[in-house]
VOKOLDO-308404 format. One record per residue (C-alpha): z, x, y; residue in three letters; residue number from 0. Coordinates in steps of 0.02 Angstrom, whole numbers. Layout:
VOKOLDO-308404
REC	Z	X	Y	ALA	NUM
...
END
This chain:
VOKOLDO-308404
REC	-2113	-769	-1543	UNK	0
REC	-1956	-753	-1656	UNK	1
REC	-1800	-828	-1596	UNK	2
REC	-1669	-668	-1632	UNK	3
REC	-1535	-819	-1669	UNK	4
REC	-1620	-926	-1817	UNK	5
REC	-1776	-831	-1843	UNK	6
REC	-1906	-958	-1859	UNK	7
REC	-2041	-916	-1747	UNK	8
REC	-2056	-1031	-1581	UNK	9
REC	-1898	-1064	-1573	UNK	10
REC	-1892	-1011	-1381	UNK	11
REC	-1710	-1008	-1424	UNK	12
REC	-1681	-1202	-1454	UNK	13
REC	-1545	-1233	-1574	UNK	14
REC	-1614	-1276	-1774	UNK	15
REC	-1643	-1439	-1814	UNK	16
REC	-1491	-1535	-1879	UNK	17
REC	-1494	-1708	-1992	UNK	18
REC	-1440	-1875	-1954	UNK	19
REC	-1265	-1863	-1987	UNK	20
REC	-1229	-1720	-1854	UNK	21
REC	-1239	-1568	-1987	UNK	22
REC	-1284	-1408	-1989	UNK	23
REC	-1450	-1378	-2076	UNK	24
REC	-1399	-1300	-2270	UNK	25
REC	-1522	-1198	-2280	UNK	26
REC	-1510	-1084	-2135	UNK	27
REC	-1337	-1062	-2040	UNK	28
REC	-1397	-1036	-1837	UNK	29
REC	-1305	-924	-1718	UNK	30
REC	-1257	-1088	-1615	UNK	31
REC	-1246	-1236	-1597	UNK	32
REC	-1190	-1373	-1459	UNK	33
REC	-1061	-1531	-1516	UNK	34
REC	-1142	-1672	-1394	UNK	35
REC	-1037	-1829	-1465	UNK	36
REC	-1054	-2010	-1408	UNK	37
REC	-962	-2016	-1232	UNK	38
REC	-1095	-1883	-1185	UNK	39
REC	-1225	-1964	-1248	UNK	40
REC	-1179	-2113	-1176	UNK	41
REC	-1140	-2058	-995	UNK	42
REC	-1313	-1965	-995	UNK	43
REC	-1394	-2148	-1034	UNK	44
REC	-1284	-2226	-898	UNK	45
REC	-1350	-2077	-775	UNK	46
REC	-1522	-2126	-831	UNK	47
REC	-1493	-2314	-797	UNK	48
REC	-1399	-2300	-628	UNK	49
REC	-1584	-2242	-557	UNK	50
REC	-1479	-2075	-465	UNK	51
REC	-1546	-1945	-588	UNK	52
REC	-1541	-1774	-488	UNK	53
REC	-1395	-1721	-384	UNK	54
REC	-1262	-1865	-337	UNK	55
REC	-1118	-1946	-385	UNK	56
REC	-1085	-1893	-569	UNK	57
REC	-1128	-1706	-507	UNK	58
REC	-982	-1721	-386	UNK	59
REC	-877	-1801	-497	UNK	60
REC	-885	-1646	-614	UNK	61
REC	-860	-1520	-460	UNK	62
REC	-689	-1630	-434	UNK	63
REC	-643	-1638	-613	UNK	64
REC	-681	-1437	-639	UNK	65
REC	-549	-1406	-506	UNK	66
REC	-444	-1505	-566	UNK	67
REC	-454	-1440	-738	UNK	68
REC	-411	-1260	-649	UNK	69
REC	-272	-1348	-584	UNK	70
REC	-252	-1263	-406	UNK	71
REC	-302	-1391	-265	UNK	72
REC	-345	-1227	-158	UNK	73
REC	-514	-1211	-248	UNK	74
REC	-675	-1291	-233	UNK	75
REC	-799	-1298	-352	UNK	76
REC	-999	-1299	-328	UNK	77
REC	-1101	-1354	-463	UNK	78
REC	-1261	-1263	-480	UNK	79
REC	-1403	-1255	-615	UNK	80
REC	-1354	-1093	-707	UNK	81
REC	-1205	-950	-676	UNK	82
REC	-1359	-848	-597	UNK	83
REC	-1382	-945	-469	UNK	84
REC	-1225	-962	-438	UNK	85
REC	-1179	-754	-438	UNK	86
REC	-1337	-747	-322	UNK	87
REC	-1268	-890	-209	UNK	88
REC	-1086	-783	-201	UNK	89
REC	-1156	-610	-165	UNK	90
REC	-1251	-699	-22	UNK	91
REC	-1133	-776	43	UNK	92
REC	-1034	-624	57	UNK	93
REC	-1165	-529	157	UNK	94
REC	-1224	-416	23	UNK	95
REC	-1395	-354	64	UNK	96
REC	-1509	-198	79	UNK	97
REC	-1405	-55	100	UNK	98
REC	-1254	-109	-9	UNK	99
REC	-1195	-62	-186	UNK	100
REC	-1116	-140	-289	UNK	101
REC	-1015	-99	-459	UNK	102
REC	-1040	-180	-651	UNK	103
REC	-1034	-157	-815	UNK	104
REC	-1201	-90	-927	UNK	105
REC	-1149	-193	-1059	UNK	106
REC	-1199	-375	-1017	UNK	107
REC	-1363	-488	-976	UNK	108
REC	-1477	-442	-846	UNK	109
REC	-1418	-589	-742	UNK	110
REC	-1266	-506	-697	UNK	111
REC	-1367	-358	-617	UNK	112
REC	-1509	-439	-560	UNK	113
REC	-1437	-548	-436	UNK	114
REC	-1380	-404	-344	UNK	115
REC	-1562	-339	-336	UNK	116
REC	-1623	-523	-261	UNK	117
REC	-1528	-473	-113	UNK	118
REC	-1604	-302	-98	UNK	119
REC	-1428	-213	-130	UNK	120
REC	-1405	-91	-279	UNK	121
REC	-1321	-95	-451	UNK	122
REC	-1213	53	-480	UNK	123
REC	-1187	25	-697	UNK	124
REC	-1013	95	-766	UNK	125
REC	-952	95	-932	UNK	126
REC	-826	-29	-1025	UNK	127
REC	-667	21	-1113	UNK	128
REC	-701	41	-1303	UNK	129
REC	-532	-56	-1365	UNK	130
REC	-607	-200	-1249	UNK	131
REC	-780	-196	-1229	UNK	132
REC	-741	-252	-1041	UNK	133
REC	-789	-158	-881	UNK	134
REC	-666	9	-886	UNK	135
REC	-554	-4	-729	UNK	136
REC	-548	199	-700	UNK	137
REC	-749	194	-711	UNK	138
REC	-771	50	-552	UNK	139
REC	-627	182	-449	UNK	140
REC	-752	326	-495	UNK	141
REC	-918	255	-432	UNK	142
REC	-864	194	-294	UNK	143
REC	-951	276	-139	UNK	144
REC	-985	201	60	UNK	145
REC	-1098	95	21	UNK	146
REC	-994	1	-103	UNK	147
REC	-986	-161	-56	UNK	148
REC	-932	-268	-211	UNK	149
REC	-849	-250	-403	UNK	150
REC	-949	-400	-507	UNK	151
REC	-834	-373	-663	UNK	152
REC	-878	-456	-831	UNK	153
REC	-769	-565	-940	UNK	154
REC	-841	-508	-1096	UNK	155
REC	-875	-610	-1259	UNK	156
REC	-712	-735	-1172	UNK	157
REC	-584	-579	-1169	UNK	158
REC	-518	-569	-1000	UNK	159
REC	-557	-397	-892	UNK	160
REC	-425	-304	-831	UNK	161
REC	-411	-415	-674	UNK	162
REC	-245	-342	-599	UNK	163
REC	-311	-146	-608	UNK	164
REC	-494	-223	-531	UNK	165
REC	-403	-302	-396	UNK	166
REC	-287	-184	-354	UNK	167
REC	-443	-62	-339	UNK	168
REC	-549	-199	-243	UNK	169
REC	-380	-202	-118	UNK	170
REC	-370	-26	-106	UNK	171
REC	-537	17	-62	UNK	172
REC	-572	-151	49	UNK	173
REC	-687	-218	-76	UNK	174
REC	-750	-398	-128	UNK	175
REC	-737	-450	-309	UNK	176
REC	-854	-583	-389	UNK	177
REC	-818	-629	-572	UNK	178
REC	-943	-656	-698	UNK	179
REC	-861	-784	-800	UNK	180
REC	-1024	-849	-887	UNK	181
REC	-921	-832	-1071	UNK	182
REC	-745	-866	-1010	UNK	183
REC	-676	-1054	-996	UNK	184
REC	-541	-1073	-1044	UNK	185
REC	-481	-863	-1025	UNK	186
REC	-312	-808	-940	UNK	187
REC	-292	-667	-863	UNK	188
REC	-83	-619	-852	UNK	189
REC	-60	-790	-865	UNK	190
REC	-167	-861	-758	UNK	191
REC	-345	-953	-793	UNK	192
REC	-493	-863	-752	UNK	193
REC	-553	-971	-592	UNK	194
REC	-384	-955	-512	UNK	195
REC	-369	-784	-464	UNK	196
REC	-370	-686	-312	UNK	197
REC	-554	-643	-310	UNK	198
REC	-676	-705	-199	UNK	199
REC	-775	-811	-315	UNK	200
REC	-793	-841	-483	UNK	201
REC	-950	-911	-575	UNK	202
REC	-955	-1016	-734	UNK	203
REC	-1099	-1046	-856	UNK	204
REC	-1131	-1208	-953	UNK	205
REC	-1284	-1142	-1044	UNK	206
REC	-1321	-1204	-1247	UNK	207
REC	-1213	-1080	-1324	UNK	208
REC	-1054	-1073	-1209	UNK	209
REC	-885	-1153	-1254	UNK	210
REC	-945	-1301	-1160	UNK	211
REC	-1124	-1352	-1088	UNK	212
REC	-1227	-1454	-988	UNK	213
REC	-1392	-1385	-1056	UNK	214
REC	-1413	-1269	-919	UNK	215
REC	-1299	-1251	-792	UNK	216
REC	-1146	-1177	-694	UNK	217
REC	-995	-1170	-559	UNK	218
REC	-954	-1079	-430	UNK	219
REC	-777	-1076	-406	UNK	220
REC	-721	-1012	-224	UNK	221
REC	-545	-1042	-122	UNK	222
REC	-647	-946	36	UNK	223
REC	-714	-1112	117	UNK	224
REC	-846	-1019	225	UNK	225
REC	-903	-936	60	UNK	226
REC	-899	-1131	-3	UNK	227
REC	-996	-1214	144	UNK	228
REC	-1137	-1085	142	UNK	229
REC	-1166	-1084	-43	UNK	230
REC	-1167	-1277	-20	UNK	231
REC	-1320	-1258	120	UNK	232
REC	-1404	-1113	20	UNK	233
REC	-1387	-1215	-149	UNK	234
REC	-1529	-1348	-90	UNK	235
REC	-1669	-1263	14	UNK	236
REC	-1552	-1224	151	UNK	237
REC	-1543	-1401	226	UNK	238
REC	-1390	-1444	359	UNK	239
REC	-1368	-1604	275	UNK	240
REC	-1335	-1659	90	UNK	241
REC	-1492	-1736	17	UNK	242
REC	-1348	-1878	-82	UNK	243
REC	-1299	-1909	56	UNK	244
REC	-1434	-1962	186	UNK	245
REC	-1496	-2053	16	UNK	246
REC	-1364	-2145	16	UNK	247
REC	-1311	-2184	177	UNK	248
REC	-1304	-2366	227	UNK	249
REC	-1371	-2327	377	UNK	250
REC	-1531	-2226	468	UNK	251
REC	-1483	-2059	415	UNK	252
REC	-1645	-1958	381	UNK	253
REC	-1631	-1821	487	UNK	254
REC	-1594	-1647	437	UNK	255
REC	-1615	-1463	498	UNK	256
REC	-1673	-1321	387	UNK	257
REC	-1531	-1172	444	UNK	258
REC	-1588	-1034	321	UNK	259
REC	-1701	-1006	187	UNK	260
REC	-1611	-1059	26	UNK	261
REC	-1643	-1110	-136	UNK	262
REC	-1670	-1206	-259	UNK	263
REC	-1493	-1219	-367	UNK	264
REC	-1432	-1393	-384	UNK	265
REC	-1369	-1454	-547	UNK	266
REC	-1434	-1646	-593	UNK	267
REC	-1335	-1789	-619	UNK	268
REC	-1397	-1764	-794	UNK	269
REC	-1318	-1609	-830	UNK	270
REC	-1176	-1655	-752	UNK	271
REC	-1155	-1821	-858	UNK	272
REC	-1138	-1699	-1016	UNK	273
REC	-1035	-1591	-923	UNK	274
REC	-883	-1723	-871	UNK	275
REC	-847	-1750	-1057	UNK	276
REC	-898	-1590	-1102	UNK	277
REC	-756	-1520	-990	UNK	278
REC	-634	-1651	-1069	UNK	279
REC	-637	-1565	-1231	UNK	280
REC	-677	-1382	-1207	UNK	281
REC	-475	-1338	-1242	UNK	282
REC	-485	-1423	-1403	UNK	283
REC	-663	-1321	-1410	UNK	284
REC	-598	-1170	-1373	UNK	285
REC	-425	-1192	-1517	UNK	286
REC	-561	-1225	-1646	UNK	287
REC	-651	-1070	-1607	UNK	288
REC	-499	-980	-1610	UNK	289
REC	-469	-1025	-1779	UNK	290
REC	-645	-989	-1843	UNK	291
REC	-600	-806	-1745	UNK	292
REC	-425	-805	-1852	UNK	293
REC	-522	-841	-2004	UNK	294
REC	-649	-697	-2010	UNK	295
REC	-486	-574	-1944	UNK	296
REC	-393	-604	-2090	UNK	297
REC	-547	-629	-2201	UNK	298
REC	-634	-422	-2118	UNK	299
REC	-472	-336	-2118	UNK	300
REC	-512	-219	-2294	UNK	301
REC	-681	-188	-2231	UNK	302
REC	-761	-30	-2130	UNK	303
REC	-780	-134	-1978	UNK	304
REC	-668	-141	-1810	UNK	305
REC	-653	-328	-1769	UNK	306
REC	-663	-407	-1598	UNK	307
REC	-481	-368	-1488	UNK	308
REC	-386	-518	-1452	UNK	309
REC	-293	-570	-1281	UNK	310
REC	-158	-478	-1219	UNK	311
REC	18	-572	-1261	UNK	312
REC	40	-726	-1166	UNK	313
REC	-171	-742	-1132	UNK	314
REC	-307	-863	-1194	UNK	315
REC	-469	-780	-1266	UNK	316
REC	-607	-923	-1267	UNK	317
REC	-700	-835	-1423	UNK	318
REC	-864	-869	-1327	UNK	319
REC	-921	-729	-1444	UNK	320
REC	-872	-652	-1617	UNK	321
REC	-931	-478	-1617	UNK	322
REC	-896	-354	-1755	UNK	323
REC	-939	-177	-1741	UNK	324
REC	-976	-78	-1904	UNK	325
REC	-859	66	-1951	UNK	326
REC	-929	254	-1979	UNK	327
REC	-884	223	-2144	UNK	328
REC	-1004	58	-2165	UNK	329
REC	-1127	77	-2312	UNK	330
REC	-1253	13	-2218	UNK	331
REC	-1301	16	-2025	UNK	332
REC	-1305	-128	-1904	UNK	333
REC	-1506	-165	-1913	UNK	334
REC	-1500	-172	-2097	UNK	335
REC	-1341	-298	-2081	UNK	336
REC	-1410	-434	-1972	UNK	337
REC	-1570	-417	-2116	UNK	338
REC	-1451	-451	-2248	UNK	339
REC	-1360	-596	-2164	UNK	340
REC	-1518	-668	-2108	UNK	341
REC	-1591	-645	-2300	UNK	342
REC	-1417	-757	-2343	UNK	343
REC	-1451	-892	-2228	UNK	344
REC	-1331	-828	-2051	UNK	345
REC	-1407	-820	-1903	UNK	346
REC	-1331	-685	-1793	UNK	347
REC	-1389	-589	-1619	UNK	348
REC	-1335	-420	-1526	UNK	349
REC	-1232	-432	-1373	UNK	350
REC	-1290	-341	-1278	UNK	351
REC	-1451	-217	-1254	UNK	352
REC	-1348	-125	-1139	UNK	353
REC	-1445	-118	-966	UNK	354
REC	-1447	52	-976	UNK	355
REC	-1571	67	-1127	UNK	356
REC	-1692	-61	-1022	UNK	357
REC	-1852	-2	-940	UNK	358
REC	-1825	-66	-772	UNK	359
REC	-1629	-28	-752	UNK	360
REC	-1678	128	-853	UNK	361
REC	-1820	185	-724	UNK	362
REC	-1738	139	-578	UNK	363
REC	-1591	220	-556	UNK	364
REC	-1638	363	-708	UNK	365
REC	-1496	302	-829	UNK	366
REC	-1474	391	-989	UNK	367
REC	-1369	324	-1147	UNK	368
REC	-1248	473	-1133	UNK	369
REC	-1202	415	-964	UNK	370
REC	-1106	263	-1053	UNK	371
REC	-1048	345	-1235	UNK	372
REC	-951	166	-1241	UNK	373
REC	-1076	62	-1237	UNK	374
REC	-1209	149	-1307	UNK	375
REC	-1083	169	-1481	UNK	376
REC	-1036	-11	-1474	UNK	377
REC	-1231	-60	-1457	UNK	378
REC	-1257	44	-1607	UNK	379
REC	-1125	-43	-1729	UNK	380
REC	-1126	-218	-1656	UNK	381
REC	-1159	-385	-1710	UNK	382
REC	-1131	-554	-1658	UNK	383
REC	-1076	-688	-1792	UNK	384
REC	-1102	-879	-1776	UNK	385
REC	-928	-963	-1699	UNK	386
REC	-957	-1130	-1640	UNK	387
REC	-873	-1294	-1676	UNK	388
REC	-991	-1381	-1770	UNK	389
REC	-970	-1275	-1889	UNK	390
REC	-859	-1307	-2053	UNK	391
REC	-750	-1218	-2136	UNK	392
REC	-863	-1220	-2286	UNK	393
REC	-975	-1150	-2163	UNK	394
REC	-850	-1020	-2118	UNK	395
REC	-839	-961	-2282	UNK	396
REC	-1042	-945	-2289	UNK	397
REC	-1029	-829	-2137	UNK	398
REC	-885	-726	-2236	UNK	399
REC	-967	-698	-2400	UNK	400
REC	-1137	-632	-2299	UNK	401
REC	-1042	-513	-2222	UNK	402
REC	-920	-463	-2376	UNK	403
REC	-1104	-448	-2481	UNK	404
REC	-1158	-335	-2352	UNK	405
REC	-1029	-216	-2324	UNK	406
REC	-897	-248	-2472	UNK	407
END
């Protein structure tokens, strides 16, 4: 198997091997990258030490320090092993089940979807805005039908969705929203960080590539404490009690009662060890990826491409993602772009196959690609460049002249 971000074949989508001194390989530029530095390192041997290796103390230290990094005391925040499990977790906590519908976006990961079909619900796909690339506000109104249950909007690439329309529209029509925030620490929204908003949950991920990581990993960020207590139980097999603490306790304390059938989400002490210091740096993260962001902007602006839309005045875009789109007027399309850039040493990927152009969305609910014209045109003409912080500005300028060979 080919890994579509470095092509070398077994990958399985591990990052490319880097040399002693914490540098990206010369001769091949991947599409990402993590920066683990020293205190992470460190804190994941001191996990290892202490003997408490799955879920304990340093995984409830991070759910503390995550609110507190939202900075709104209302919150709490449940740390689970990836932003699937933590939408599924959300949804069913909410009730959503056979029966129910509820409203997305076509253009994102199957996770987003998916969850919704764990619960035995159904996905009703709308398109995104084409200035945005986000989940079009006027679409979710349109969809909506009696069974409509829930709006799972997407923070795409790190932009921010158009959270005050979606609201508004989730008020309106009595609906629950749960945010997919897998690309979006640190986003605003009018001001506000993405975590902190009037939705009933929003879900984090910490996976390899994000603007911070554990590894694998996410949070589930909820001010609703019923919603919080049962995606607590439902995290860990559905157990009444906290497997930390009758572990822990000083006294007798193994009893517990099995209350529903849950899974199998916790994240490990571990994770969580990478994730404390992880968390401490992911504004100075996100600034650098800004710049990198700044850099191609200025560096694309003469050629026949449309370049990635930044955050509304006021806002914070977390540049999870780069993505370029190639003009009408491109000499070349997007397949024979990514061959180029690959040929010069980038690693790049597509984000996303639109759901609506896989077989088992596809087949399901007998979606056709002129049912999203937004999607399906950004698909066509879209690429996703490398923007990370391990990489240099030298680096930067690698990425630049690939593209400028290709299209100049």
């Amino acid at each position: 198997m080919r890994c579509p971000g470095c092509a070398r074949t077994g990958c399985a989508g591990l990052p490319n091997p880097i040399d002693s001194e914490n540098t990206v390989n010369d001769a091949f530029l991947p599409f990402a990258l993590p920066e683990i530095g020293d205190e992470e390192i460190a804190e994941v041997v001191d996990t290892l030490k202490s003997g408490w290796i799955t879920t304990g103390p340093k995984a409830r230290r991070f759910e503390q320090a995550f609110t507190e990094f939202l900075g709104d005391e209302s919150l709490q925040s449940i740390a689970v092993n990836s932003a699937t499990a933590g939408l599924h977790l959300a949804l069913e906590a909410l009730g959503i089940g056979p029966g129910d519908e509820v409203i997305t976006t076509t253009h994102t990961f199957t996770a987003t979807a998916e969850v919704v079909r764990y619960l035995g619900a159904d996905v009703k796909l709308v398109d995104i805005d084409p200035a945005t690339l986000n989940i079009d506000p006027a679409a979710i109104e349109a969809a909506i039908t009696p069974r409509t249950r829930a709006i799972l909007p997407v923070h795409y690439a790190g932009l921010a969705a158009d959270m005050p329309s979606i609201l508004g529209i989730a008020k309106r029509h009595g609906l629950k929203v749960v945010e997919d925030a897998a690309h979006a620490l640190p986003t605003t929204s009018a001001g506000r960080l993405v975590g902190t908003l009037q939705s009933d949950a929003t879900v984090f991920s910490f996976y390899a590539n994000k603007t911070m990581t554990t590894g694998e990993g996410g949070m589930l960020v909820t001010r609703n404490p019923e919603l919080a207590k049962r995606a607590r139980v439902m995290r860990l097999h559905g157990m009444s009690r906290d497997a930390f603490d009758r572990f822990t306790a000083k006294v007798p304390s193994w009893y517990y009662e099995i209350v529903a059938p849950g899974f199998k989400y916790n994240l490990t002490d571990i994770a969580a060890a990478l994730g404390l210091h992880q968390l401490a740096r992911a504004r100075g993260f996100q600034q650098r990826r800004a710049e990198i962001a700044a850099q191609y902007d200025a560096a694309f602006a003469d050629l026949p491409v449309v370049t990635p839309p930044g955050p509304r005045a006021g806002d914070t875009h977390a540049w999870h993602l780069y993505v370029l789109r190639l003009a009408e007027a491109a000499p070349i399309g997007r397949d024979a772009c990514i061959e180029a850039l690959f040929a010069a040493g980038i690693g790049c990927s597509v984000h996303y196959i639109p759901l609506h152009q896989h077989p088992y969305w596809r087949e399901r609910y007998g979606l056709r690609a002129e049912d999203f014209p937004h999607s399906q045109h950004a698909y066509e003409r879209m690429l996703s460049l490398p923007i990370y912080t391990r990489m240099t500005d030298a680096d930067v300028q690698r990425v630049i002249a690939a593209v400028r060979g290709a299209l100049g």
